[in-house]
Each structure stands twice: as C-alpha cells, then as structure tokens.
C-alpha positions as CSV (number, residue, x, y, z in Angstrom):
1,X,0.0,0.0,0.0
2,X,1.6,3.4,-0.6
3,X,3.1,5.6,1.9
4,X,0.8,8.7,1.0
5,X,-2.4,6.5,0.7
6,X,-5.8,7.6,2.9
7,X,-4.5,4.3,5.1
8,X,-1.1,6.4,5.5
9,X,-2.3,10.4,5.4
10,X,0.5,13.5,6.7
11,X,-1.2,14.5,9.7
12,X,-1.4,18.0,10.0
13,X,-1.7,18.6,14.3
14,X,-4.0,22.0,14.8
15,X,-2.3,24.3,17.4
16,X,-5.2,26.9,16.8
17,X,-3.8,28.3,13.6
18,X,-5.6,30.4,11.0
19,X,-4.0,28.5,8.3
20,X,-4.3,24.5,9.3
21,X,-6.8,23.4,6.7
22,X,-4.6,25.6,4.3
23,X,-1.6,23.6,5.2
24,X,-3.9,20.2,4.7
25,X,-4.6,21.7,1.1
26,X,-0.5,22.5,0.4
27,X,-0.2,19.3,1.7
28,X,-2.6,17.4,-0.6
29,X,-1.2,19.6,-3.5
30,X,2.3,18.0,-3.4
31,X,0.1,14.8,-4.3
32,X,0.2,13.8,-0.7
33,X,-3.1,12.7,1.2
34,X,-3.6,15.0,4.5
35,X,-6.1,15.1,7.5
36,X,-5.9,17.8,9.9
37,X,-6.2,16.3,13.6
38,X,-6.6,18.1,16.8
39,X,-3.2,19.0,19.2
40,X,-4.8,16.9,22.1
41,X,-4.0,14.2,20.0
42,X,-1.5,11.9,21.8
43,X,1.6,9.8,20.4
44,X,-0.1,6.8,20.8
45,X,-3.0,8.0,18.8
46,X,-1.3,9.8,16.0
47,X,1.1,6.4,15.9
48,X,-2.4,4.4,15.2
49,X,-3.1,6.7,12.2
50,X,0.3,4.9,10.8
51,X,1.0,8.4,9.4
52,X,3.8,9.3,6.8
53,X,4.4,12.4,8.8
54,X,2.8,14.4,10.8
55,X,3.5,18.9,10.5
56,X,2.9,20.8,13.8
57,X,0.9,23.9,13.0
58,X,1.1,27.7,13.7
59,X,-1.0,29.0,17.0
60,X,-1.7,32.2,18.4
61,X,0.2,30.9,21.3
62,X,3.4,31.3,23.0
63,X,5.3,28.2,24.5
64,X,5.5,29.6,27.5
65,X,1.5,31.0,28.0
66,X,0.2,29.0,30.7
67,X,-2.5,27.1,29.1
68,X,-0.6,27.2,26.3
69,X,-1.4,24.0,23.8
70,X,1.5,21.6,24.6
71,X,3.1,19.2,22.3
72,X,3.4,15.1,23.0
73,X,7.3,14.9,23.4
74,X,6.6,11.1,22.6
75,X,5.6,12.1,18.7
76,X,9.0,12.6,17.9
77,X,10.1,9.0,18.9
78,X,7.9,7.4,17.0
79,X,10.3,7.4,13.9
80,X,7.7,9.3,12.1
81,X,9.5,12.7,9.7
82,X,7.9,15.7,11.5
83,X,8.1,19.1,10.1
84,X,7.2,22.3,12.5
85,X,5.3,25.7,11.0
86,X,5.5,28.6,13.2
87,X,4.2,27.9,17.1
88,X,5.0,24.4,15.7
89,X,8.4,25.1,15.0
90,X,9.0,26.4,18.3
91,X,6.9,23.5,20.3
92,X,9.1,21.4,18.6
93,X,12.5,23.3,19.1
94,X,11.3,23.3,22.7
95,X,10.7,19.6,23.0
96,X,14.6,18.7,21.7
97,X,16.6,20.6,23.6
98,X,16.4,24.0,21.9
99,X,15.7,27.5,23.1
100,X,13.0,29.5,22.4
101,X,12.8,33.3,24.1
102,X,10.7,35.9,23.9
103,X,13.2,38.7,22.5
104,X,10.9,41.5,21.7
105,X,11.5,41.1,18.0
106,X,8.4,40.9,16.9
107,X,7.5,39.5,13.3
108,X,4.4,40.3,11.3
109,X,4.0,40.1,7.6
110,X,6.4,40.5,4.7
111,X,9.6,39.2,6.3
112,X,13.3,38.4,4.0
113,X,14.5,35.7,5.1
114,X,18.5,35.0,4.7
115,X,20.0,31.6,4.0
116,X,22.6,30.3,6.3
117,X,25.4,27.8,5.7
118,X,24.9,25.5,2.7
119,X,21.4,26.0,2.7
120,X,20.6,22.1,3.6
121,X,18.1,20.5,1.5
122,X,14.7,22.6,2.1
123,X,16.5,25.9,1.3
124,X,19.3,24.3,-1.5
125,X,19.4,27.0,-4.5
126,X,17.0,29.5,-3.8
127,X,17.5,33.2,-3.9
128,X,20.1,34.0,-1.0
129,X,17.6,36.3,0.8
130,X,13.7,36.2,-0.2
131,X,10.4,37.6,1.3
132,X,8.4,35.1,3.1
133,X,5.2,35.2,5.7
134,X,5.7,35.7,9.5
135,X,3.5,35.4,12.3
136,X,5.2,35.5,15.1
137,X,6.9,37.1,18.8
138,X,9.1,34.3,20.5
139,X,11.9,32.7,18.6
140,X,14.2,29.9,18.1
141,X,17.3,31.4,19.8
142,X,19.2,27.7,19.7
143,X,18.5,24.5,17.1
144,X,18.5,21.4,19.6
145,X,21.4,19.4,19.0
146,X,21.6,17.8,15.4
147,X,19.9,20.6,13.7
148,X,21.3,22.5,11.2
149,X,20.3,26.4,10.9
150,X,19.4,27.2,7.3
151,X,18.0,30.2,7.1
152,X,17.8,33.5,10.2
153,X,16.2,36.8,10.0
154,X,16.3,39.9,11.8
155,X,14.2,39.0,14.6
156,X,14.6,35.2,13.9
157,X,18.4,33.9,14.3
158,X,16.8,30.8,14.0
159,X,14.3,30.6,10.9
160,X,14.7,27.3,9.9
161,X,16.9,24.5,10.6
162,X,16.9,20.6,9.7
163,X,18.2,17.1,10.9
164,X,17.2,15.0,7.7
165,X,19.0,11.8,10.4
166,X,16.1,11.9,11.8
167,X,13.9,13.3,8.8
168,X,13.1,16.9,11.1
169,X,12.6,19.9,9.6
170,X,11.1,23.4,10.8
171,X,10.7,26.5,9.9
172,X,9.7,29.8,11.6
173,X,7.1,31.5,8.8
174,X,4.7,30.0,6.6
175,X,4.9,28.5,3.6
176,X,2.1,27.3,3.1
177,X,0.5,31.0,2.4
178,X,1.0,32.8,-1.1
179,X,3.2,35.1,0.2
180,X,5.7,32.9,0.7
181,X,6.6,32.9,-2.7
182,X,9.1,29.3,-2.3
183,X,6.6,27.6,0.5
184,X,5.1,25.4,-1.9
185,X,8.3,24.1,-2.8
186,X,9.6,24.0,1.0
187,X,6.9,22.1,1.9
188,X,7.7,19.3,-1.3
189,X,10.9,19.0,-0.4
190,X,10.4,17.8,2.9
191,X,7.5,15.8,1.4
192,X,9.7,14.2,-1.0
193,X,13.5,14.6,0.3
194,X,13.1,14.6,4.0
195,X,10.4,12.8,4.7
196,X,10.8,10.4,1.2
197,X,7.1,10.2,0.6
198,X,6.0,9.9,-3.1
199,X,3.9,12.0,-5.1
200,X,0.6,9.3,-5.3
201,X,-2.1,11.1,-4.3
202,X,-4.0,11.7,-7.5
203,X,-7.7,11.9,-8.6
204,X,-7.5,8.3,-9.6
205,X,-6.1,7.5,-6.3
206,X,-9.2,9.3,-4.8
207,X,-11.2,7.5,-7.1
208,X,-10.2,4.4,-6.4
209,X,-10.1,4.5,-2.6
210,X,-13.5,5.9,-2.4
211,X,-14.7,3.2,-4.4
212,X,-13.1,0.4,-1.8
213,X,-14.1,2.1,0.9
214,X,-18.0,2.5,-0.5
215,X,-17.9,-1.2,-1.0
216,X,-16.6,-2.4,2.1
217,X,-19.3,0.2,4.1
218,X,-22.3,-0.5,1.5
219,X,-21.5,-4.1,1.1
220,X,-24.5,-6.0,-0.4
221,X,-26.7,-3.4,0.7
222,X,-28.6,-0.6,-1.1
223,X,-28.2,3.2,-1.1
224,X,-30.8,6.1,-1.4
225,X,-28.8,9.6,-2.7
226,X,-30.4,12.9,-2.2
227,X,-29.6,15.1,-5.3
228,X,-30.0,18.5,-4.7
229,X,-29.0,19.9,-7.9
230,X,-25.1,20.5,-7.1
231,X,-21.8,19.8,-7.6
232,X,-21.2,18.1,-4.4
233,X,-24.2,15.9,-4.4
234,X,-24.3,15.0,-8.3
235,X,-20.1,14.2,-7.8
236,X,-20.8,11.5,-4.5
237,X,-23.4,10.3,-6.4
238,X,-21.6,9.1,-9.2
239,X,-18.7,7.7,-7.1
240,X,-21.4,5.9,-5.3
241,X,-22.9,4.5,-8.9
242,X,-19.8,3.4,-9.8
243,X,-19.0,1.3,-6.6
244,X,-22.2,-0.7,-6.3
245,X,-24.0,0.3,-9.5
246,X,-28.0,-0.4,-9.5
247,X,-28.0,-0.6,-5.9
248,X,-27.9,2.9,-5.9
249,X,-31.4,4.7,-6.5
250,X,-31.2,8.8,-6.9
251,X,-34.1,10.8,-5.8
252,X,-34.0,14.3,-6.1
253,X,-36.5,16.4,-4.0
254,X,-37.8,19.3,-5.7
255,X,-38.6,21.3,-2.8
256,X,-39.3,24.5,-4.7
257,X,-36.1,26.7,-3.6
258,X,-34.2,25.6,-6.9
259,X,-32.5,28.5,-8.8
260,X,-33.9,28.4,-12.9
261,X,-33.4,25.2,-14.8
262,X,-31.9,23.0,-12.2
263,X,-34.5,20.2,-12.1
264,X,-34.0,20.0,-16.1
265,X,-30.2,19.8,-15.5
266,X,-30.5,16.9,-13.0
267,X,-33.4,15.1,-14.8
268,X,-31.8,14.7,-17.9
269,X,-28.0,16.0,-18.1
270,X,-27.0,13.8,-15.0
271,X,-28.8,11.1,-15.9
272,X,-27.7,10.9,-19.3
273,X,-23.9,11.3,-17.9
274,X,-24.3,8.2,-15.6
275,X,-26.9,6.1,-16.3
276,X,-28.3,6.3,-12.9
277,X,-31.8,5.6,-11.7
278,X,-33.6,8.5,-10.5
279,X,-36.7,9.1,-8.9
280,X,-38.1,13.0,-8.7
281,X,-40.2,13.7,-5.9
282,X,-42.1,17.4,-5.7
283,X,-42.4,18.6,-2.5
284,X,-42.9,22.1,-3.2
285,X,-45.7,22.8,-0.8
286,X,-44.1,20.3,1.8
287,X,-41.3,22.6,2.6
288,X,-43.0,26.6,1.7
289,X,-45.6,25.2,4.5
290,X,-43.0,23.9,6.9
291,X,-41.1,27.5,6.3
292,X,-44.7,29.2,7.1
293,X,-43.4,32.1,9.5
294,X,-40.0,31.2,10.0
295,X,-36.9,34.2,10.0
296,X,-34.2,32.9,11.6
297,X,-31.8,32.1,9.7
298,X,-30.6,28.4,11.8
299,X,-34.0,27.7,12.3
300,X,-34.8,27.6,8.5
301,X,-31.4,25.6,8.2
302,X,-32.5,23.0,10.3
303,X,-36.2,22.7,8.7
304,X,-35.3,22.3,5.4
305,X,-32.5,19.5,6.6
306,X,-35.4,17.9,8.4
307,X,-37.5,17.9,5.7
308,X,-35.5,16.7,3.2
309,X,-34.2,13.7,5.3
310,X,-38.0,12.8,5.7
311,X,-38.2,13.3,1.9
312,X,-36.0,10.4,1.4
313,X,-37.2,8.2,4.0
314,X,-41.0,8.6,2.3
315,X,-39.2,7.8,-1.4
316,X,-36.9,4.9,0.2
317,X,-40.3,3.6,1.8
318,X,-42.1,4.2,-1.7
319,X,-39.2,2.6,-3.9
320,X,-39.6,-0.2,-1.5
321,X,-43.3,-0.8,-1.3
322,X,-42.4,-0.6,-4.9
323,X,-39.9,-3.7,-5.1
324,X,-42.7,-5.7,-3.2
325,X,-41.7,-8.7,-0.8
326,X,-38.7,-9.7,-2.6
327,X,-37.1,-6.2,-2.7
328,X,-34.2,-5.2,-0.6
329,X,-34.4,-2.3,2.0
330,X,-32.4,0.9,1.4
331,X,-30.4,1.2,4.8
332,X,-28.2,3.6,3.1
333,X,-28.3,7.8,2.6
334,X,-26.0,9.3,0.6
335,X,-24.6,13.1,1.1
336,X,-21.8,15.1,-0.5
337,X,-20.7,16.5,2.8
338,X,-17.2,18.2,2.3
339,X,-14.2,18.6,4.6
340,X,-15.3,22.6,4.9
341,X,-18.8,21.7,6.0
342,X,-17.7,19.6,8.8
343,X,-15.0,21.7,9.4
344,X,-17.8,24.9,9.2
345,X,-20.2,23.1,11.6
346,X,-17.9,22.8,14.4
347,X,-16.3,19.3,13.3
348,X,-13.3,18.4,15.3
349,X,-12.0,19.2,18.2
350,X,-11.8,23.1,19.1
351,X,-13.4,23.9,15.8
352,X,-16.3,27.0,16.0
353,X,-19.8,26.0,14.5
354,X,-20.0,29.1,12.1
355,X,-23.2,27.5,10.9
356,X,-25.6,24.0,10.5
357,X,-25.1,22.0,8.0
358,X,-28.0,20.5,6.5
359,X,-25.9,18.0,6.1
360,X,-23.8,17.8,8.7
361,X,-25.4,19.6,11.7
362,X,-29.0,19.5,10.9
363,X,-30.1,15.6,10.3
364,X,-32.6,14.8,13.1
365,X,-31.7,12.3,15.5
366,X,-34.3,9.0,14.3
367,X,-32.5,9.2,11.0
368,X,-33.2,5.9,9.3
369,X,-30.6,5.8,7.2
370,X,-26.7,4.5,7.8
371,X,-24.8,7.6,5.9
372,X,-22.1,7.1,3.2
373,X,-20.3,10.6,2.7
374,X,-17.4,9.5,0.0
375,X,-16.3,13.8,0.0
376,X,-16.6,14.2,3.6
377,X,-12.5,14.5,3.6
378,X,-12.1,16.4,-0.2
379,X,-12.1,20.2,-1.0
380,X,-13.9,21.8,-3.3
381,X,-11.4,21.8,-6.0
382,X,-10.6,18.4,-5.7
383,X,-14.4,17.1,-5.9
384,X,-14.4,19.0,-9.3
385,X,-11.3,17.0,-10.3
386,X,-13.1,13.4,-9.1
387,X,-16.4,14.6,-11.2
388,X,-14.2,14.9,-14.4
389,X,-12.5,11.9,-13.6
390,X,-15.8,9.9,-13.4
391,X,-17.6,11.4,-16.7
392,X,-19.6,14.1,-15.5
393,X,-20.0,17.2,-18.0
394,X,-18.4,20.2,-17.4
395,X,-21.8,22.1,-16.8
396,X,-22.3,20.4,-13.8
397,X,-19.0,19.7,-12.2
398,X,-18.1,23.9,-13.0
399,X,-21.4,25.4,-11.8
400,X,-20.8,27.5,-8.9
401,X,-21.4,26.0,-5.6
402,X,-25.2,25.9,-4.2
403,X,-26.2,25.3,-0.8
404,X,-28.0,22.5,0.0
405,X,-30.9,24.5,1.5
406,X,-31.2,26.3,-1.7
407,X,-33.1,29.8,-2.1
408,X,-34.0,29.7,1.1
409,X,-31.1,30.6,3.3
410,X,-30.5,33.8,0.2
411,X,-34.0,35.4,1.4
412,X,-34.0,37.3,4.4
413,X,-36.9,37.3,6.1
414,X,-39.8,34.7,5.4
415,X,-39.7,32.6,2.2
416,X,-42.6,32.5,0.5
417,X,-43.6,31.2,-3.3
418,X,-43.4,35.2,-4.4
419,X,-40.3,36.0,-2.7
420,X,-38.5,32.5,-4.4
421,X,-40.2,33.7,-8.1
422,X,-38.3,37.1,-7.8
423,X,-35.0,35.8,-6.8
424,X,-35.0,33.3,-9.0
425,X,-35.4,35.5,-11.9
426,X,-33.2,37.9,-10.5
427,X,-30.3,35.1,-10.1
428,X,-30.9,33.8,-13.6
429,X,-30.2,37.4,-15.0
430,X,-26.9,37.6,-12.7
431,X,-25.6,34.0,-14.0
432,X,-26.3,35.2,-17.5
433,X,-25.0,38.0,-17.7
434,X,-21.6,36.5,-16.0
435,X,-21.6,33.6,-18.0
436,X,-22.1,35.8,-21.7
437,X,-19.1,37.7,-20.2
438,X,-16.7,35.0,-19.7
439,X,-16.3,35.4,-15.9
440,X,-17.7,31.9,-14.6
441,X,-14.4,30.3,-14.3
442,X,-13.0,33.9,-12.6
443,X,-15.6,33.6,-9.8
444,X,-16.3,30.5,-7.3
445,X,-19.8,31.8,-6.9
446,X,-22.0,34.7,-7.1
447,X,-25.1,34.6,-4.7
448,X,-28.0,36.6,-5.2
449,X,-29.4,37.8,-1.9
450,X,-33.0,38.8,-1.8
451,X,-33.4,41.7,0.9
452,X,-37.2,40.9,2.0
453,X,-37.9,42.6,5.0
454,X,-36.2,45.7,3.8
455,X,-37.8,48.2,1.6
456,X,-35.9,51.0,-0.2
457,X,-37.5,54.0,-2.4
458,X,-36.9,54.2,-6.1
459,X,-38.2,56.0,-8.9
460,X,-39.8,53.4,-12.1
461,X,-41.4,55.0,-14.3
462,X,-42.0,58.5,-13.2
463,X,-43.1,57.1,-10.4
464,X,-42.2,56.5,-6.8
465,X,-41.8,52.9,-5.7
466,X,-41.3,51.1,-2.9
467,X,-39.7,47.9,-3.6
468,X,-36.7,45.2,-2.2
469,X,-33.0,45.6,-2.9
470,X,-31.4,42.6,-4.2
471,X,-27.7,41.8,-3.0
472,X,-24.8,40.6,-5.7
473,X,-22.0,38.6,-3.3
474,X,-19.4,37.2,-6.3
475,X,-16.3,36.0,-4.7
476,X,-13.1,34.2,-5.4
477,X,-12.1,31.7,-3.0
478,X,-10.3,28.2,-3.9
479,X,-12.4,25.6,-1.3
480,X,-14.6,28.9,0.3
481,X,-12.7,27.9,3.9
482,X,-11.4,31.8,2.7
483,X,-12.9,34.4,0.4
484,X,-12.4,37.6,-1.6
485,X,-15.1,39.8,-3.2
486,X,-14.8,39.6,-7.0
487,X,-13.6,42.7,-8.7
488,X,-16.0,42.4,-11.9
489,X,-16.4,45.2,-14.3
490,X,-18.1,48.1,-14.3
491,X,-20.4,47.3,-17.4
492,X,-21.0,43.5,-16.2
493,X,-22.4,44.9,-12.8
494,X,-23.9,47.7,-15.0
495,X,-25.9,45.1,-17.5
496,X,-27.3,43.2,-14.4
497,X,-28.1,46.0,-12.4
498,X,-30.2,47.1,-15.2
499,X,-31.8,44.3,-16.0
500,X,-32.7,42.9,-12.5
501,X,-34.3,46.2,-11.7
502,X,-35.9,46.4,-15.3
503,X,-37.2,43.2,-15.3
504,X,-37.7,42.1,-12.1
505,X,-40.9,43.6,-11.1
506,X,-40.8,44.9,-7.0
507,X,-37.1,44.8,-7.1
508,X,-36.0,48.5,-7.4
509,X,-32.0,48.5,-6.0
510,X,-29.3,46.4,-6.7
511,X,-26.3,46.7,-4.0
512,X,-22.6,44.6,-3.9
513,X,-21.2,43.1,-1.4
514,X,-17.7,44.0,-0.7
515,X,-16.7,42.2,2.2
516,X,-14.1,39.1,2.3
517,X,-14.1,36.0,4.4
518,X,-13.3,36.4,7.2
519,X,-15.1,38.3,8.5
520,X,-18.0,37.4,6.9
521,X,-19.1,34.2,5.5
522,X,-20.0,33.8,1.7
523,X,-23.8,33.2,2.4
524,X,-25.9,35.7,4.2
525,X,-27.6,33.4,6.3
C-alpha cells in the first residue's frame, strides 16, 4: 500500500492556527493525502493513524502561556519525519533541547529571510535572501542538538533548521501562504526529500479509494442519494454508482427553492452522464408550508434539513413498497458533505460551529438511514477533479457551488412562493449576464441575496416605488474555507443591475457586497 495512501495520510496537528486546513490543502497539493487532527491528540493515537508524517501547526500561542497548547514529546520518537510551522516550530524546538525566548523582535507580515550555511536541502538553491510570511513574537534562539540552521532573520536567528537523520525539519514562517513565494516548494521538499514520501495522491487514487471504501461500508446493501442539484451531491453520487452500480437509487427532491433550470439539469444532463436511476419527488408545498413564519436564519437551516431527510425516507419507503416482498431495504443515505462543512459546523475538536449544516449539523436524531459521505474528507477543487475523472460534463462539475438549503437561506426574512419567483429570476439574470461575459471560471460563486424585509424608495417609471433591494456577493475563494469579493467590471455589474431592476418587477436596488471571508461568510444566512 503506498506511503501517502488515505491508510497512510501526513497528519497536520491544529495548534489553533488560522492557516491548518490551508496547510492540509498545500499538503494534498504535493500529491500527498492529509487530515488535519486536533493537538490533544497523543503519540499513541497519532502512531495508530500509521502516518507518513505528521507537521505541527502555527497557533496564536506562546510556549510559555500557561494554558498554552502543549506538544506530546513522545511524537518525535515514533520514527515518524515531523516538520514544525511557526508555534509548531517552536513547540518542537522546545521539546529537543532547543531555546526558544521571547526577545521582543516581533514579526508580522512580509519578512526576507537570509540563507545560512549551505542551505541544507529545504532551502538548496533559492535566492540567498527572499520575502516570506511571518507570524510570530518568540523565537528559536538555539537549534536542539543535530539541527542545522538554514535560514535566520532579523528578529529570527533561528528561521529554519533541519536534521534530515532523523527526517526533522522546521521552519519559523509560513509556507504554506502565497506570500511565501518558495513555500510550496519548502513544503515538497520535505515531502519528498526529507520525509521520502511519493507523489501518489492523484484523482484516480481518490477514485479508487472511495470506491473500496464505499464497497466495504455498503457491502450487499442498497443506497438512497439525495440530489440536490449541485456539484457536491451529483459528484458522490456518481462515485457511489460506480462502486455498487444499480444498488444505488437517486431521488432528487424538488422542494421549490431551486434556482432556474436546475431540475432539467439533473433530470436529464446527469442522468444521461451516468446512467443512474432517478426518482423526482415534488415537494414544493411540503417545505413553503414547513417554512410558514420562520426568520431565523438556523431555524430555516435545520427545517429544510429535516425535511428533506423525511423526503427520502417517504421515497426509500415508496421505492420499496415498490420492489414488493422480494425487494431489498435501502439502509443507506448518501450526502456530498465536504471537509469545509464539517470543518464549518464545528467538526473536530476546538473547531467553532459558524453555521448548521443540512448535512452535517442538521439531520434529526431518528434518522433511518446509515450515511455514506465519499467527500466528507475532499475540498472543493478536488471534488471537481473526481467529477471529471468519473464522466460528468463540465456544466455540472463547474457550476458555482449551491447550498443545500437552496433559495432559502438567500431570502431574508420569510420565504414564500413570491419572494423564491423574484429571486430566482433575479439570479438567472446575474448567472447570464456573467456567463455571456466569460467570468464563470473567474468567480467560485455569485449569490444573489433577496433583501425581503427591507424596503428602499426608487423612482420606475416616473413614479415613486417602494420595492426590495437585491444583494450581488461574487467571490473568489479556492475551497470557500477563505474568500475575496470579486472585482467584476463596471459594465457587467452595470448590465445586471439594469436588467434585475428592469425586469424584475418589486425589485428597485441592486447593491454589492464588498466584504471578504473572514469576516464574513460567503452566504448571508
């Protein structure tokens, strides 16, 4: 089995940094498999992963904070390579011997970096000094004994050092943020030369593990899949149909807060990709009645998650009244959770619950179902990669990311059949008008908020009017754990602007967001 195999992941130990499911993606982009695992994780227990080698995170810590998040000396005898980011590299300088002291040189920032000696192999023929990220306000004073120094700045005489005996490595900023400009290829080296790991994690790697793994939980069994219309759920789906075939039966729930043309893009484009048998279930006036009154925002989460779990169980109890005496019971659910959601609804140790997961968060507690989740561990980017790899066409694999509870977590305030006609229309004009002007691939999504317990005053046709604004979020992101605001042009904001408030009637305001993630999240709700 290889090294780098799911069976064998780099374990990336969370001290509480920022950037720990960033360093799982570097990680996993140097073709090696990652998890990120909490830092109350013990030797024994990180030993039973049988990791390839484990990185110690950043942290807003010092060593020396009481409380402070403590490293297991005991990791570093299990044989395993270990490299050290930032508080890591200082826990682990700490734990061998080494000095670290709070010398009131702070780092933040944009930081050059000098290299020291012969460089060693993490640091071997790169620029003499270059810029790099630091974080940081103790530092290394004194490599523990067999290190090698490699690289020092001004307020860090110790920035990296090495003992490739041993296969350790450290290094004071971080490289797994773009502006460390060589951190990519810090992190492969020790990936490759230190720790001696090959490059074998691949989409048909993915692929094929899923596939195993969906076997081995499934067995002889049979699986229900709820489609909802997106990327996430149409890509598990078809990893699913390719592991146990006609045991799997699709049924996607209309339940009415669908943006334009997505029930005719499931119906026949991901059936005709895949072969798969789908049952459609409308349950339009099941859900607008359960959503009667509600507002809050986690309230309307959890509905629609409640009612589309009882969705399935109805179809899985219809397909198999369906079957009659002989036919097999669907003991199975399948979702396209995704490492972000669990990580996004508190999954983990130490982890915040930004906000339920109809998915993850939100199933009620009788569930009758066993779940398979074949993405639960993937990023965004790399589901889209497992889509192409399994046949899907580009239309679905590329659309932007939908959230499972649809329309209705983009209207604030009560959703009601009105309020989902004019956002619809008003996010089929956005999508449009971004598609005719080449910018899909330049945006990860672009939601279209629906404002409806606000009213502003406009002027339509010399007259006064009282109407909604509608909110345009596009943002750039690579797995939406971060996010940018989208810088689109003048005359593409122009065109929709025009049109929404043309031809969407009681909409008379368009506004943009401008805010990045953090601090806010890409949805509104």
């Amino acid at each position: 089995m290889p090294a780098n195999s799911v069976q064998h992941p780099v374990l990336v130990v969370d001290f509480g940094a920022q950037y720990a499911q960033l360093i799982a993606r570097r990680v996993r982009e140097a073709q090696v498999y990652s998890e990120v695992v909490p830092h109350t994780s013990t030797a024994a227990e990180l030993a039973a992963r049988e990791p390839s080698a484990i990185v110690l995170s950043g942290g807003p810590s010092s060593v020396y904070q009481p409380g402070a998040p403590e490293i297991d000396p005991k990791i570093f005898e299990l044989g395993v390579p270990v490299f050290g980011i930032c508080y890591g590299f200082q826990a682990m300088a700490q734990a061998l011997g080494g000095t670290v002291a709070h010398t009131g040189a702070r780092e933040y920032g944009r930081t050059e970096v000098g290299i020291t000696g012969d460089a060693g192999v993490l640091h071997a023929d790169l620029p003499g000094r270059h810029p790099v990220w630091m974080s940081h306000g103790d530092s290394v004073t004194e490599a523990p004994a067999g290190f090698t120094v490699t690289a020092s700045s001004s307020g860090a005489p110790v920035a990296a050092f090495e003992d490739t005996r041993r296969r350790f490595a450290g290094v004071q900023y971080h490289p797994e943020v773009a502006h460390s400009p060589h951190g990519q290829e810090i992190l492969r080296r020790f990936l490759r030369d230190i720790a001696g790991i090959p490059p074998q994690w691949t989409v048909s790697s993915i692929v094929e593990d899923q596939i195993a793994a969906i076997r081995a939980r499934v067995g002889t069994g049979r699986a229900v899949c709820g489609l909802s219309g997106g990327v996430d759920s149409a890509v598990a789906a078809a990893l699913v149909q390719r592991a146990i075939g006609d045991r799997l039966t699709c049924v996607f729930v209309d339940h009415g807060l669908l943006r334009a043309g997505e029930r005719t893009q499931v119906e026949q484009d991901f059936v005709a990709a895949t072969g798969v048998t789908l049952v459609t279930v409308d349950a339009q006036a099941r859900f607008l009645d359960a959503l009667a009154g509600v507002t809050d925002p986690e309230t309307k989460r959890k509905i629609i998650g409640r009612e589309f779990i009882r969705a399935f169980e109805q179809a899985a109890r219809d397909l198999q009244t369906d079957a009659g005496e002989h036919g097999e019971h669907y003991d199975f659910l399948v979702q396209g959770t995704l490492y972000p959601d669990v990580v996004e609804s508190g999954g983990g140790a130490g982890a915040a619950n930004i906000k339920s997961h109809h998915n993850v968060g939100g199933l009620p507690e009788d569930l009758a179902f066993s779940l398979v989740e074949p993405l639960r561990t993937l990023f965004k980017d790399e589901v889209r990669r497992v889509g192409l790899e399994l046949g899907l066409p580009e239309t679905i694999v590329h659309r932007q990311p939908f959230p499972g509870p649809g329309l209705g977590i983009r209207i604030i305030g009560e959703v009601t059949a009105a309020r989902l006609e004019l956002l619809r229309s008003a996010d089929a004009i956005a999508r449009e008008e971004l598609t005719a002007a080449g910018l899909d691939r330049d945006i990860w999504q672009c939601p279209v908020v629906l404002l409806a317990d606000v009213r502003s005053v406009g002027v339509q046709g010399d007259g006064r009017t009282y109407g909604h604004p509608v909110v345009l979020r596009p943002v750039s992101s690579e797995d939406a754990m971060t996010a940018d605001w989208s810088r689109l042009p003048y005359d593409v904001l122009e065109r929709i602007s025009t049109r929404i408030t043309n031809e969407v009637p009681d909409v008379n305001r368009v506004v943009l967001d401008v805010t990045s993630k953090p601090p806010g999240t890409i949805e509104w709700e």
